[in-house]
C-alpha positions, 0 to 999 in steps of 0.5 A: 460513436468514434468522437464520444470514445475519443473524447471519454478516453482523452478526459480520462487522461487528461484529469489522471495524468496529476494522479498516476505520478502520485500513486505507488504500488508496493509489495508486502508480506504480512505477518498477522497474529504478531505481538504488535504491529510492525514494519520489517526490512528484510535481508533481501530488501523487502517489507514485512510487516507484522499485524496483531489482527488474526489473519479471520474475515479480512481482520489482518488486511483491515489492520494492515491498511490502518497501520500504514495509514497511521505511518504514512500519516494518510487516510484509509481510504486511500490505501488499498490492496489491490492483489494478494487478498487472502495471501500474505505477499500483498500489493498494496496502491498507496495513493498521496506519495510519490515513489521516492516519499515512500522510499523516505517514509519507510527508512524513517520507520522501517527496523531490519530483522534479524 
């Protein structure tokens, strides 16, 4: 049993290590209901970003994942939220970037709130 954990655990290591530098967890505020969807620095650096879906049945987190989706320029499935479900401070796993391609991407989109 000691030599199938060890070998289980060490293929699970040896095929994440590409993947675990090219994942990124991140924390938002969403803001459903608003006008149109949108991507907020805060004055304490934070994101907020606004989606027009109601905040119903999982509408806002779909529109979230969507919207990040067509920022970032990658697929759906590979965003996630990962805490925060029914909240709206969320930590969302971004899979495809690295922290400092999602540090860019950002200040390319991101507008600071007045």
């Amino acid at each position: 049993m000691a030599g199938k954990r060890k070998n289980v655990k060490q293929c699970a290591s040896d095929g994440n290590a590409a993947k675990s530098a090219r994942v990124v967890h991140v924390t938002v505020r969403v803001q459903p209901g608003g006008k149109r969807n949108n991507l907020l620095r805060t004055a304490d650096g934070g994101l907020k970003i606004a989606v027009t879906a109601p905040a119903v049945e999982g509408k806002a987190n779909a529109a979230l994942i969507g919207f990040l989706s067509d920022v970032l320029g990658i697929p759906k499935r590979a965003i996630t939220v990962v805490h925060g479900d029914k909240a709206r401070t969320k930590t969302v796993r971004i899979e495809g970037f690295t922290q400092e391609e999602w540090d860019k991407r950002i200040a390319e989109w991101a507008t600071h709130e007045e």
